[in-house]
Every structure is written in structure tokens, then in C-alpha cells.
VOGU-3710 file (C-alpha; in Angstrom, 3 decimals, decimal comma):
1> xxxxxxxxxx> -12,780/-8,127/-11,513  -10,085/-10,571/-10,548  -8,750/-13,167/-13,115  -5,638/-15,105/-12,965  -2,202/-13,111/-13,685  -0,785/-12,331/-16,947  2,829/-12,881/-17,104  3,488/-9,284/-18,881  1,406/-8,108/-15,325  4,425/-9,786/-13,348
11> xxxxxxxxxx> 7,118/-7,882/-14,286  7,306/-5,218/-11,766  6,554/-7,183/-9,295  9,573/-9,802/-9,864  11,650/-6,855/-10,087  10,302/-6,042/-6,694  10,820/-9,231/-5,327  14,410/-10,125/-6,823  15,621/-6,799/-5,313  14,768/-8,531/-1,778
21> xxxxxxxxxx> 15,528/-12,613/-2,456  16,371/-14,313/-5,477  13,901/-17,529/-5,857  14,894/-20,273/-8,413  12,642/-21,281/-11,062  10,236/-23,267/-9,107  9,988/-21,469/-6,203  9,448/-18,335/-8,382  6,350/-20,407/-10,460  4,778/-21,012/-7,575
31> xxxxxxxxxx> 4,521/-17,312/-6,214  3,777/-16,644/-9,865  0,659/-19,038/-9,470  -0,901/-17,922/-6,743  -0,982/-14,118/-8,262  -4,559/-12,843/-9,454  -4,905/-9,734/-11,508  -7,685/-6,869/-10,553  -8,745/-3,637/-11,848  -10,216/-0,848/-9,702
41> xxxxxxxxxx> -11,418/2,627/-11,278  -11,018/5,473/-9,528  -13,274/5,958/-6,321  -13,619/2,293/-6,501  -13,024/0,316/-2,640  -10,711/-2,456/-2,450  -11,418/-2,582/1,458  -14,057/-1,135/3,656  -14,431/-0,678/6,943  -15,807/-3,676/8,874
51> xxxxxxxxxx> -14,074/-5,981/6,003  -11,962/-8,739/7,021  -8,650/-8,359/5,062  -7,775/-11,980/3,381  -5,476/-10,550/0,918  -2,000/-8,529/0,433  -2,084/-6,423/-2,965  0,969/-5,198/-4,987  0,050/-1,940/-6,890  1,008/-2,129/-11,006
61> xxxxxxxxxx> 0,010/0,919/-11,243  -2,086/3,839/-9,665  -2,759/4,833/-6,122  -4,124/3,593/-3,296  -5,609/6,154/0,168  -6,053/4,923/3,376  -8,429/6,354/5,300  -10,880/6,416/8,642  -13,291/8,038/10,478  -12,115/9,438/13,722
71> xxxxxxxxxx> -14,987/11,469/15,774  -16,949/11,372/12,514  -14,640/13,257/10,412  -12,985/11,642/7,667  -8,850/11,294/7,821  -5,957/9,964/5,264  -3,752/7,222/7,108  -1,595/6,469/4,174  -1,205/6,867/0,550  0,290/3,339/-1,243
81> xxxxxxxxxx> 1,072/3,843/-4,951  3,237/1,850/-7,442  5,273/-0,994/-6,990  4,191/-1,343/-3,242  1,878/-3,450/-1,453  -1,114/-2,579/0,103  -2,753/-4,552/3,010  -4,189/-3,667/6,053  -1,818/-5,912/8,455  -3,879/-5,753/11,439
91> xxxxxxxxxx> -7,303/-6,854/9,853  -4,822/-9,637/7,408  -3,219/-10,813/10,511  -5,635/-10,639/13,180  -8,481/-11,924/11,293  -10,501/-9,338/12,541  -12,821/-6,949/10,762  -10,932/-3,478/9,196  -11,358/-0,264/10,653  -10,332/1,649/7,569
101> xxxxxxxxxx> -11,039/1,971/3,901  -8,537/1,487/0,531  -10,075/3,574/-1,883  -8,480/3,775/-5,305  -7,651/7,303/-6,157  -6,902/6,675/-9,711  -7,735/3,831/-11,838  -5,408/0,958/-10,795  -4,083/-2,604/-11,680  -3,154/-4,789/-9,506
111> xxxxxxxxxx> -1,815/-8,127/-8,144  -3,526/-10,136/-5,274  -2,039/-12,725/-2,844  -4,946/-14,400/-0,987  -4,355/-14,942/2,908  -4,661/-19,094/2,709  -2,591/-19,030/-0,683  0,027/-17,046/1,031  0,426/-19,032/4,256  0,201/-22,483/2,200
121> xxxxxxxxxx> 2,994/-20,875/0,077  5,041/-19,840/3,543  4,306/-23,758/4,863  5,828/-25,048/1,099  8,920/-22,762/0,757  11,033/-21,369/3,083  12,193/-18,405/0,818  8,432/-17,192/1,076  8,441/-16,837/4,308  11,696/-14,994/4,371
131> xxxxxxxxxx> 10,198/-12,699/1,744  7,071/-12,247/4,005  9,225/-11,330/7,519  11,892/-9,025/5,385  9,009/-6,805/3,858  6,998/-6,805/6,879  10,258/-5,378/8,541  10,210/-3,097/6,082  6,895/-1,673/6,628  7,271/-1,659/10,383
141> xxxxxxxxxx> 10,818/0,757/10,237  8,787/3,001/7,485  6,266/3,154/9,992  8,362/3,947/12,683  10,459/6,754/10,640  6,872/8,464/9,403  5,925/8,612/12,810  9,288/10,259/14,285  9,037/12,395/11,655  5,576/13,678/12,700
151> xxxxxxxxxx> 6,525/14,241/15,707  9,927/15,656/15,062  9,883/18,094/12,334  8,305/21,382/11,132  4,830/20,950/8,922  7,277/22,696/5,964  10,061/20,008/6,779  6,693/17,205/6,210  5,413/18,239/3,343  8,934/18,363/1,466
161> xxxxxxxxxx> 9,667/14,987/3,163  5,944/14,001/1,753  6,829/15,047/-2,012  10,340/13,432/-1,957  8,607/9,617/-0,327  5,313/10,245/-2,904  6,405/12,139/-6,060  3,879/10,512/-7,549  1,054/11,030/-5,440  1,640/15,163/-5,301
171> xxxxxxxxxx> 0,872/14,941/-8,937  -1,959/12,233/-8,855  -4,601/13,512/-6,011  -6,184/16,283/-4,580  -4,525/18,344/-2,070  -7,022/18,202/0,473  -5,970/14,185/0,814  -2,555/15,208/1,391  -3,639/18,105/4,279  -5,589/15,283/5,503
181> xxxxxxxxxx> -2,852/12,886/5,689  0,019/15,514/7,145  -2,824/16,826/9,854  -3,094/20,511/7,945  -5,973/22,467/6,958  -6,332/22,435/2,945  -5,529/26,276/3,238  -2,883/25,794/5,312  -1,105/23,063/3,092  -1,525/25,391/-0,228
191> xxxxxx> 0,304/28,212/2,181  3,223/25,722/2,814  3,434/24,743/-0,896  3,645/28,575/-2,068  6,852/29,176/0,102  8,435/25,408/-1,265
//
């Protein structure tokens, strides 16, 4: 269900935003506007696979797994929880269908940014578009240190790196998503967390 935003549901995501730029009244109103609220309840998909994403969400509150298929086996991506956004950037910026699924792992609230409204917003105010290219930065070097980090450290050395980037999440979903997402057997995982 998506309805237009409240403005009590905007105020962690100005918080969000003012930590990045600092829009004046207008400009601010007009971000506001273009804002939809939507619940999800737990299990429930915001994208599947073969979608075409033609929205960025910010998460109010809950959690968020990414996940494939890859040789018919089922594998976490990426967990996205409060006060982030959520969008699958190839499928939003390519136009092209997603290869991956945003399930809700808890029941969730949050705020939507259509693709058109976004860009027409972009085209209307410069500060937008700043906004856009700084967070999409932003994703790209967390991207880049997750990987390094896969590559560069011990499964122990993960895991606590895991539970200090996703408090949250340790406590919110079940452990076999988080094996899944750090490559790990379940049973290996619960081994790691017994020694932390």
C-alpha cells in the first residue's frame, strides 16, 4: 500500500539528507512532495526478479535482504535496514529487468522516490542532483570496501566486521541469511559466533 507521505514519516529521512546537503525551504518541499509512504510485512517482496526497478526506497524502519539465485541455489547479496536506501541501481538505472529479489525480513515502513519523479526533481534543482551523485558515491566506496574485505580478511575478521556495519540485523534475522550473505555454512557461522 503506497499513499502520499506523512510529515511525522519524514523525519529520519531529513535527518538523513541534511547530514549530506542542506536544501532551503523550497527545495526541501519539493523532495518532500514527491515522497510516498509504503508498508511491507514480513516475507512481503518489494522487488522480484525480472522487475524493472522505477523506484529508490529509504527504510523508516525494518530490514530489507537482497537476494538471487545462482546455479539454483538461493544466496543473500545484501542486507539494507534503517535509515538507508534500498534500490537495485542496475535495474533503476539501466532500465532493465532485476535479477534479484528485496524481500522484507521484518515488517517495514518506508519512503518511495519514483524513477520519473526523481529525474524531473534532478532537471528542477541542482541540489538534487548533487544529493543523487554524493550518495551514489557513497554506495559505490561501501561496495568497494565490502568487497576488499571479502577478499582480504579471515571469515572470523567478517563476521565481527558484519555485526559492527549491521547491529541491527544480527538481532533481527535468521542466521542462516547471514551464512548466506558472508559465503559460510549455517554450522559453520554458529562455530564462528561461539568463539566471538
Amino acid at each position: 500500500m503506497i499513499s502520499m507521505a506523512d510529515p511525522k514519516s519524514l523525519v529520519k529521512i531529513e535527518a538523513f539528507v541534511r547530514q549530506v546537503i542542506q536544501p532551503n525551504k523550497e527545495e526541501w518541499k519539493a523532495f518532500a512532495d514527491i515522497l510516498q509512504e509504503k508498508s511491507l510485512k514480513k516475507k512481503d517482496l518489494l522487488l522480484e526478479d525480472g522487475q524493472i526497478c522505477n523506484f529508490i526506497g529509504f527504510i523508516n524502519t525494518g530490514v530489507i535482504r537482497e537476494y538471487a539465485f545462482k546455479n539454483g541455489k538461493e544466496s543473500t547479496v545484501d542486507f539494507v535496514a534503517e535509515n538507508q536506501f534500498v534500490v537495485d541501481f542496475q535495474s533503476f538505472i539501466r532500465g532493465t529487468p532485476s535479477r534479484q529479489y528485496l524481500e522484507a525480513l521484518t515488517d517495514m515502513e518506508l519512503l518511495i522516490i519514483k524513477k520519473d519523479a526523481i529525474n524531473a526533481l534532478y532537471d528542477k534543482y541542482k541540489i538534487w542532483e548533487r544529493f543523487g551523485r554524493l550518495i551514489v558515491e557513497q554506495v559505490f566506496c561501501n561496495m568497494e570496501e565490502k568487497r576488499k574485505n571479502l577478499i582480504a580478511t579471515t571469515h572470523e575478521e567478517q563476521y565481527r566486521n558484519f555485526t559492527s556495519v549491521y547491529p541491527q540485523v544480527v538481532q533481527q534475522v535468521p542466521q542462516y541469511y547471514i551464512a548466506s550473505y558472508l559465503g559460510l555454512t549455517p554450522e559453520h557461522l554458529s562455530r564462528i559466533r561461539k568463539k566471538a
